[in-house]
C-alpha positions as CSV (number, residue, x, y, z in Angstrom):
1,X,37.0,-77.0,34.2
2,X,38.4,-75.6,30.8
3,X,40.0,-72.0,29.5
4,X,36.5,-70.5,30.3
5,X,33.1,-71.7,31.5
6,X,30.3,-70.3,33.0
7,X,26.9,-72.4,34.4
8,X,23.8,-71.1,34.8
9,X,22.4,-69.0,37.7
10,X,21.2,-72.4,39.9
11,X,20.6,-73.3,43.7
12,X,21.6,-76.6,45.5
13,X,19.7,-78.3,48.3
14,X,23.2,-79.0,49.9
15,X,25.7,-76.6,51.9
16,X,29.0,-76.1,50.1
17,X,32.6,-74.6,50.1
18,X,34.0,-74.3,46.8
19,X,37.4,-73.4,46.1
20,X,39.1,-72.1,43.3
21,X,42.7,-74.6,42.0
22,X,43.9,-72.9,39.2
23,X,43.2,-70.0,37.4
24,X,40.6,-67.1,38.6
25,X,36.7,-68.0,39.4
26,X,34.0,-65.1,39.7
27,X,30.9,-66.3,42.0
28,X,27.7,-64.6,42.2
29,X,25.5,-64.9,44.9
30,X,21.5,-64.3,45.4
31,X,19.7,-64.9,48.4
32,X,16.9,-67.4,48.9
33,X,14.3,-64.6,49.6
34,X,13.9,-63.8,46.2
35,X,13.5,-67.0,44.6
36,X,10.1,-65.8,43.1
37,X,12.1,-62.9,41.2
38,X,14.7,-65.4,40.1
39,X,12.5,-66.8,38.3
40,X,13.5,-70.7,38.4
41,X,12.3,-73.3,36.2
42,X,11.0,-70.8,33.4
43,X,11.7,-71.7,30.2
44,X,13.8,-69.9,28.4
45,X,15.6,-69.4,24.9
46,X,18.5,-68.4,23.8
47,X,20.8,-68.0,20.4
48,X,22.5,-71.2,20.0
49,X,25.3,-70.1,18.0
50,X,26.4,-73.6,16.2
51,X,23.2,-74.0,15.2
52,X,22.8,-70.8,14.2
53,X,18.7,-70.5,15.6
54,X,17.2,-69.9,19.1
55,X,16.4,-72.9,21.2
56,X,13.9,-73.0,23.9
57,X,15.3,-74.3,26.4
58,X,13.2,-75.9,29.8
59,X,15.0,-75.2,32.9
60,X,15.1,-77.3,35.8
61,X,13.2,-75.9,39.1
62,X,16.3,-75.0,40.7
63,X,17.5,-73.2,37.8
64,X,17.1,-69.3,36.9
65,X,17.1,-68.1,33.1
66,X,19.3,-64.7,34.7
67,X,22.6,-64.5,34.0
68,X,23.5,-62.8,37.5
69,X,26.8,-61.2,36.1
70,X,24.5,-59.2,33.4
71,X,21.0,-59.1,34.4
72,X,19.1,-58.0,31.8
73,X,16.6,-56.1,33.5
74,X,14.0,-55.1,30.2
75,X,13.4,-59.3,29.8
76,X,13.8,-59.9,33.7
77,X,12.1,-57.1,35.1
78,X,11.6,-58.5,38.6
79,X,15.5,-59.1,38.7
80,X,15.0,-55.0,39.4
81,X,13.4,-55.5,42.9
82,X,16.4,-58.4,44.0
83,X,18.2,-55.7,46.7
84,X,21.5,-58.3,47.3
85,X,23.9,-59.0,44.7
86,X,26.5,-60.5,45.9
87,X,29.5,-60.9,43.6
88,X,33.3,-62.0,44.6
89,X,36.4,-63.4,42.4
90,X,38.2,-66.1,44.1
91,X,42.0,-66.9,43.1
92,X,44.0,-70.1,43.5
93,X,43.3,-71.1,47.0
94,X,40.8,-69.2,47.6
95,X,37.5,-70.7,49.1
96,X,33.8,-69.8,49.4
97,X,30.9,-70.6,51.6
98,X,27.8,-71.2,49.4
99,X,24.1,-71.7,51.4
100,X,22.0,-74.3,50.5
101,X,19.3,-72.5,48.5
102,X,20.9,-69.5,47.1
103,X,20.8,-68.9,43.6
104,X,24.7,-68.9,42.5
105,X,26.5,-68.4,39.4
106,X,30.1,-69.5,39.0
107,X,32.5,-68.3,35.7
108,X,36.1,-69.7,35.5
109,X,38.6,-68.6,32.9
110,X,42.2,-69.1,33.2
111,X,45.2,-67.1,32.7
112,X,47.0,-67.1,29.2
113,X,50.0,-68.7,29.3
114,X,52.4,-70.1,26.7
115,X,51.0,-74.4,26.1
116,X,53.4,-76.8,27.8
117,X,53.1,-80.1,25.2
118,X,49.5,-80.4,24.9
119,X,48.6,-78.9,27.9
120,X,46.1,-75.8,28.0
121,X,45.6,-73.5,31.3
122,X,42.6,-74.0,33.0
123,X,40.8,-73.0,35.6
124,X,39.4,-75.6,37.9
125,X,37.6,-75.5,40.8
126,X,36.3,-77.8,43.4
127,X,33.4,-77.9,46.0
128,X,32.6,-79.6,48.9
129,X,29.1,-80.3,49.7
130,X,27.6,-81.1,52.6
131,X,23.9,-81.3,54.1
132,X,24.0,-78.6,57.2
133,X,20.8,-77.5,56.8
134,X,17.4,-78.3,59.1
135,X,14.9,-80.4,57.8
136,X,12.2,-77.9,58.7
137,X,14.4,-75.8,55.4
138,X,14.5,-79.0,53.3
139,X,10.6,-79.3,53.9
140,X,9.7,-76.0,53.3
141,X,11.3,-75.7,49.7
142,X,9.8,-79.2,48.7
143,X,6.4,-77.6,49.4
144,X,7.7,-74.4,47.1
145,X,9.2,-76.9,44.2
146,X,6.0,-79.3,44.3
147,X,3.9,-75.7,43.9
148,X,1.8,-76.2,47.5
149,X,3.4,-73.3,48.5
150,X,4.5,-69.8,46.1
């Protein structure tokens, strides 16, 4: 929640439907198929701009270092072989179905409007998660996290 945020590209071992409240939310999507050209729990660096250095940065192994709403293909070059992009922007009321296991990006930014008191637009969204998925699924990407399987 806040005037504009964006996470990382990331995957969750649970189904979900998120929503958007207030303000507009753009979603990106990648399939679970190319998890190896995602690239998850690379570590990664980036300019910290407080700080006014890079910072190396480990991600977690459901995290990607590609920003899937501007790949950058010369530092990511096997983001060029993932064939399904899937992008969508969702407005108030407006709900998505997320897979467990796909790699998905979320940026929210609200709407400028004139402050009421102390109150800022934002755009806030909500998901509910669930666990939908067959444990056959669940099993098979413990095996790929622990490294038994690539």
């Amino acid at each position: 929640m806040g005037q504009f945020w964006q996470d990382n590209a990331h995957y969750d071992r649970t189904d979900q439907i998120m929503c958007a409240v207030d303000g507009s939310v753009k979603i990106a999507l990648v399939p679970p198929v190319y998890r190896q050209e995602m690239q998850p729990g690379k570590t990664t660096a980036y300019h910290h701009e407080i700080k006014g250095h890079e910072m190396i940065v480990q991600l977690d192994i459901n995290e990607s270092p590609i920003n899937l709403f501007k790949p950058n293909f010369d530092e990511f070059v096997s983001a060029k072989n993932i064939n399904h992009f899937y992008q969508d922007k969702l407005n108030p009321g407006d709900c998505m179905f997320i897979p467990a296991f796909y790699f998905y990006q979320v940026a929210g930014w609200a709407e400028m409007q004139p402050y009421k008191g102390d109150h800022r637009p934002a755009a806030l969204t909500v998901s509910f998660k669930y666990k939908a998925h067959s444990r056959l699924l669940e099993a098979f990407y413990d095996a790929i996290e622990k490294g038994i399987l690539h």
